[in-house]
Structures are given as C-alpha cells and as structure tokens.
C-alpha positions in Angstrom: 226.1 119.2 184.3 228.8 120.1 181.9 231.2 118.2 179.8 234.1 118.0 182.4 231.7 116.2 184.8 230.9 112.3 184.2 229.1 111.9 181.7 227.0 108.3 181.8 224.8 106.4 179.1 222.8 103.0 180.1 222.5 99.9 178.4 221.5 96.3 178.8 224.5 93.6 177.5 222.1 91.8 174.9 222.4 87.9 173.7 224.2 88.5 170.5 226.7 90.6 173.1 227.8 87.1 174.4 230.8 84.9 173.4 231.7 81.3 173.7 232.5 81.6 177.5 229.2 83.2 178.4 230.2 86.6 178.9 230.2 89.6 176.9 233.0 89.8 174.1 235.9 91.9 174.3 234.8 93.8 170.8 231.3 94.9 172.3 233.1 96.6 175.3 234.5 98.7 172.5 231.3 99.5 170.9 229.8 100.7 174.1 233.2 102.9 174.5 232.8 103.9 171.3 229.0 105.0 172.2 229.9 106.7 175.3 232.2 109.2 173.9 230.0 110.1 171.0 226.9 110.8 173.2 229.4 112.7 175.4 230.7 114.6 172.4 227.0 115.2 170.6 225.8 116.4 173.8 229.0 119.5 174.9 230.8 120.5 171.7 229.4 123.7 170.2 228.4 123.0 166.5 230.2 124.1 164.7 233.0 121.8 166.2 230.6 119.0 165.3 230.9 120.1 161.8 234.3 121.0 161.8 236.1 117.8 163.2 236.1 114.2 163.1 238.2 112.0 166.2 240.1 109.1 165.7 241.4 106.5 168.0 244.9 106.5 168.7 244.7 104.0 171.1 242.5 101.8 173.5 244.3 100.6 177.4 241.7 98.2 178.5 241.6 96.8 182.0 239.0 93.9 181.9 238.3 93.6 185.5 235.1 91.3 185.7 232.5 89.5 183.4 229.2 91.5 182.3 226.3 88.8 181.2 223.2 88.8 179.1 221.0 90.9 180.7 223.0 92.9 183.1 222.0 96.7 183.3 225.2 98.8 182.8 226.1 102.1 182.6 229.0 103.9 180.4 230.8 106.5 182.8 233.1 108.8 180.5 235.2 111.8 180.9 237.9 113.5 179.4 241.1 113.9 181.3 244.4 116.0 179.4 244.4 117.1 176.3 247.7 118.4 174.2 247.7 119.8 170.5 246.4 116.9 168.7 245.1 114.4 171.0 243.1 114.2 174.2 242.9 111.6 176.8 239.2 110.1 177.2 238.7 107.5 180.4 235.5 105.3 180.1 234.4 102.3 182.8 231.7 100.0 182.4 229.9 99.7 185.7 227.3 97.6 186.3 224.3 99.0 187.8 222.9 96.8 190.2 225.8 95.9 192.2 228.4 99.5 191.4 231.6 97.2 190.1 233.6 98.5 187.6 233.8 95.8 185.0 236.2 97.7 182.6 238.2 100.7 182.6 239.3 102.3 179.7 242.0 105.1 179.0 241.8 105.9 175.3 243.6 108.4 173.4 241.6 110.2 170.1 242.9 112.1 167.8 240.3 115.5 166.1 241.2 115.3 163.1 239.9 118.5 160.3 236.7 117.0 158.7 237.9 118.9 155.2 241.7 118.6 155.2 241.5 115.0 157.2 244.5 116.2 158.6 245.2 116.6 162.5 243.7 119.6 164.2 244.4 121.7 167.1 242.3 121.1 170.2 241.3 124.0 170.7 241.5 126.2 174.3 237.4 126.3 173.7 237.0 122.6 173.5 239.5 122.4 176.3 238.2 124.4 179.0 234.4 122.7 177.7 235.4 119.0 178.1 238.8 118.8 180.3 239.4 118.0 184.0 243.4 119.0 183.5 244.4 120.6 180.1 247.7 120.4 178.6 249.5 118.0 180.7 251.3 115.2 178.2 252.1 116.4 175.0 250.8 113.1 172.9 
C-alpha cells in the first residue's frame, strides 16, 4: 500500500455519537474525517514533513447519504485527489461494514500550512507524487 491507494481506519459509532433522532450527529461525521486524514497523514509523510507542516481545513462538501446507528461497524475510506500550491483535495466516505453503503461522502479541501511561520506552504512535488491520484489539476 502506499499513500495514493485508499487508505481505511475502523470504528464503531458509540452512544454518545447519537443525536435526538437516533442517528449519529452531523459533528461526529467530522471527527471521524478528521481522524481518517490524520492516520492517513501519520502513516505516508516522511518526517520531517510531520514536523515541518500543519493542515488546515479550507472546506468540508458533505453528502449525508444514509443514517449510521449506535453500534454500527464503519470504516473511514480516504484518499487524496489534486493538489495545487497551497491546498490539496482529500475525499473521505463513511461506509458501513456490514452491508458496503456509503453513508457519507466527503470532498474536503486542507490547507499545509509552515508549522514556524503559520503561513501557507508549498505542497511539495515530494508530498505530491507520495499522496496524490492527479497532481496539479485546480489551482485552489
């Protein structure tokens, strides 16, 4: 496997998870985004790009397309699509394991930002060629 591949994490939707209609909440889907593309990251960038950025969201495009529940067995699928200068595009669904439906899918743009400076930083052609399916197509 490598980081241009899908990269999955698993997880169970716990009881504190659940809103008033009985399903998971909206917020938690984000938490398990969130989770997904920092495994994704902690397990392909080289060090020293550990150290030497941070990522920010830009933005979140959620398509809710069906309930999870207490107990359901999921899985986080993530990947990284195009990436320009100073953003990159990350696509995340949440699938749930016993059955294959996507529940959510998620096209979220994040910004590296330099961990020093806090200022914007290049994606590098490195990181590029490491994580992306198709490199350099929108210019974000």
């Amino acid at each position: 496997m490598n980081g241009t591949e899908r990269f999955e994490i698993f997880f169970e939707a716990q009881p504190e998870d659940i809103d008033m209609p009985d399903h998971v909440n909206n917020v938690v889907y984000l938490r398990w985004i969130q989770d997904a593309a920092i495994a994704h990251w902690n397990a392909f960038a080289p060090p020293e790009d550990r150290d030497r950025l941070l990522r920010v969201v830009r933005s979140h495009a959620i398509e809710y397309k069906r309930p999870a529940f207490a107990g359901d067995a999921l899985k986080a699928e993530t990947w990284i699509g195009s990436a320009a200068r100073f953003a990159f595009d990350r696509h995340t669904e949440i699938v749930n394991r016993s059955n294959g439906r996507v529940l959510a899918a998620v096209r979220t743009v994040w910004c590296p930002l330099d961990r020093v400076s806090g200022r914007p930083a290049d994606v590098s052609d490195t990181l590029r060629n490491l994580f992306c399916v198709s490199a350099g197509d929108p210019a974000h």
